[in-house]
PLY file of the C-alpha trace (Angstrom):
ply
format ascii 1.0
element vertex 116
property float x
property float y
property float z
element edge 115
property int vertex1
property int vertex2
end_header
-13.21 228.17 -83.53
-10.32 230.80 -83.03
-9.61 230.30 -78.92
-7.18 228.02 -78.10
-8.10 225.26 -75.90
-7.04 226.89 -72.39
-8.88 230.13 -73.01
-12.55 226.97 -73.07
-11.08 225.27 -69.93
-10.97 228.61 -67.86
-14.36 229.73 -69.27
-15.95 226.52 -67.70
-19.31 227.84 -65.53
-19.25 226.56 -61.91
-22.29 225.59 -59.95
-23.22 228.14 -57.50
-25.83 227.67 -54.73
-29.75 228.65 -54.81
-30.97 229.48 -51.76
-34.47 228.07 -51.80
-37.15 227.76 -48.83
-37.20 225.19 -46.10
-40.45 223.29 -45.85
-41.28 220.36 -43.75
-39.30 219.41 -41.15
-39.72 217.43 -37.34
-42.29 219.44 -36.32
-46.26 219.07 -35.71
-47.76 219.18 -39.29
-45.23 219.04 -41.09
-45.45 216.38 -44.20
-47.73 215.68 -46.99
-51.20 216.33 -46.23
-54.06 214.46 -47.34
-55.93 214.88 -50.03
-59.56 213.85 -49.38
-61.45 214.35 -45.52
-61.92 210.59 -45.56
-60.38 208.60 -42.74
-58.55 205.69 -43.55
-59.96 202.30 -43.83
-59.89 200.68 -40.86
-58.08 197.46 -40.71
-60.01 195.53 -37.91
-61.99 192.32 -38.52
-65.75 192.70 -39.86
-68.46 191.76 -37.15
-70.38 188.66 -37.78
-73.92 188.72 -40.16
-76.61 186.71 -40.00
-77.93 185.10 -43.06
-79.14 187.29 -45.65
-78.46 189.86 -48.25
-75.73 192.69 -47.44
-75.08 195.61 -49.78
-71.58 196.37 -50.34
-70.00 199.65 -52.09
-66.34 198.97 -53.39
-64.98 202.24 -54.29
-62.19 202.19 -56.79
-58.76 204.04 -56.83
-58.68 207.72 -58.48
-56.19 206.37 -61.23
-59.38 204.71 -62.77
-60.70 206.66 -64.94
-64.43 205.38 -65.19
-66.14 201.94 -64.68
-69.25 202.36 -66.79
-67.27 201.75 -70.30
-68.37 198.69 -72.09
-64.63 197.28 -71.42
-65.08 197.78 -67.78
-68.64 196.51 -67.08
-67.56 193.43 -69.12
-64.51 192.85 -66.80
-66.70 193.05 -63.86
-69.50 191.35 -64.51
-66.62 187.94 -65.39
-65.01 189.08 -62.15
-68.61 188.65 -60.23
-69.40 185.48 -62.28
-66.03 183.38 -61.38
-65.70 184.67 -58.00
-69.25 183.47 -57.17
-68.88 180.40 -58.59
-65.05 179.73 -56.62
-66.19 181.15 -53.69
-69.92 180.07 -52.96
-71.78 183.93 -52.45
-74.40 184.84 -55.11
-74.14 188.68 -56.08
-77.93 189.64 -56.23
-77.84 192.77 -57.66
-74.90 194.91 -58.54
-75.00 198.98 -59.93
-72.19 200.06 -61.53
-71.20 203.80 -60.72
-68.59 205.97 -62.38
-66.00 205.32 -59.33
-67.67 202.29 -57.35
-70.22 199.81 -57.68
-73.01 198.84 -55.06
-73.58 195.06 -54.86
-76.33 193.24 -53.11
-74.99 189.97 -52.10
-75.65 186.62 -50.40
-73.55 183.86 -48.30
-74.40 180.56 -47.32
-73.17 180.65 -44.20
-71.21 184.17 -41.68
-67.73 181.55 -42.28
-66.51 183.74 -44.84
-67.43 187.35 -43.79
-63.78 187.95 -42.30
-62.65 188.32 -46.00
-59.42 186.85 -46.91
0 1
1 2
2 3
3 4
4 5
5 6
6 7
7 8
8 9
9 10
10 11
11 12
12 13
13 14
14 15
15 16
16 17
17 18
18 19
19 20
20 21
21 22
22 23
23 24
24 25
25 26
26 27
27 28
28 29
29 30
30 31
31 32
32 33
33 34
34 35
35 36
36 37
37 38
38 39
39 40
40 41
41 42
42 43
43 44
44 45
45 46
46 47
47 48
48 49
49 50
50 51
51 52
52 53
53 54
54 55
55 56
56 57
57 58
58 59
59 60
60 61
61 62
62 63
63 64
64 65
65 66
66 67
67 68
68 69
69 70
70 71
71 72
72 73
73 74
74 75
75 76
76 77
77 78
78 79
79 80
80 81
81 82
82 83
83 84
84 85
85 86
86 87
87 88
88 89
89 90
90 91
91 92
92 93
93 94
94 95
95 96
96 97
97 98
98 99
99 100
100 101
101 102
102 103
103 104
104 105
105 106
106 107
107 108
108 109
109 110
110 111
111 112
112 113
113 114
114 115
């Protein structure tokens, strides 16, 4: 390189600013809007059930890419084994769906319909 060293240190770029558009802001809709129409889940206690069989859909998060692989079906059906054994419920029937499963499942008793 021919320049001498001052001739690089004056040629040395400075940051200028790029004026970009404002969004968001403290005002009514402003923010990150959903992505689905569903409502949250509500957080509130479940109502008491009598005894018999309830069916129950557990939807999974979107990160999951499907539940009816061999891997997956495995892991749940081990997951429904110990937790009826620990727990006391008997899963009746369970159908495994690409993003949830529907279970049909028993209690002994409405004790443990709160959920932990």
């Amino acid at each position: 390189m021919s320049d001498p060293p001052f001739t690089l240190a004056s040629m040395k770029a400075i940051q200028q600013q790029l004026a970009l558009p404002h969004w968001g802001g403290p005002r009514k809709g402003a923010g990150r809007k959903r992505k689905s129409a569903r409502p949250n889940v509500p957080h509130q206690r479940r109502p008491a059930f009598r005894r018999s069989a309830l069916h129950v859909t557990t939807r999974v998060r979107s990160e999951v890419w499907n539940l009816r692989t061999h891997r997956c079906f495995r892991a749940l059906r081990r997951a429904f084994m110990g937790g009826c054994e620990r727990s006391g419920f008997r899963v009746v029937h369970f159908s495994v769906q690409g993003n949830h499963v529907h279970m049909i499942v028993e209690a002994p008793d409405g004790s443990r319909s709160a959920g932990p």
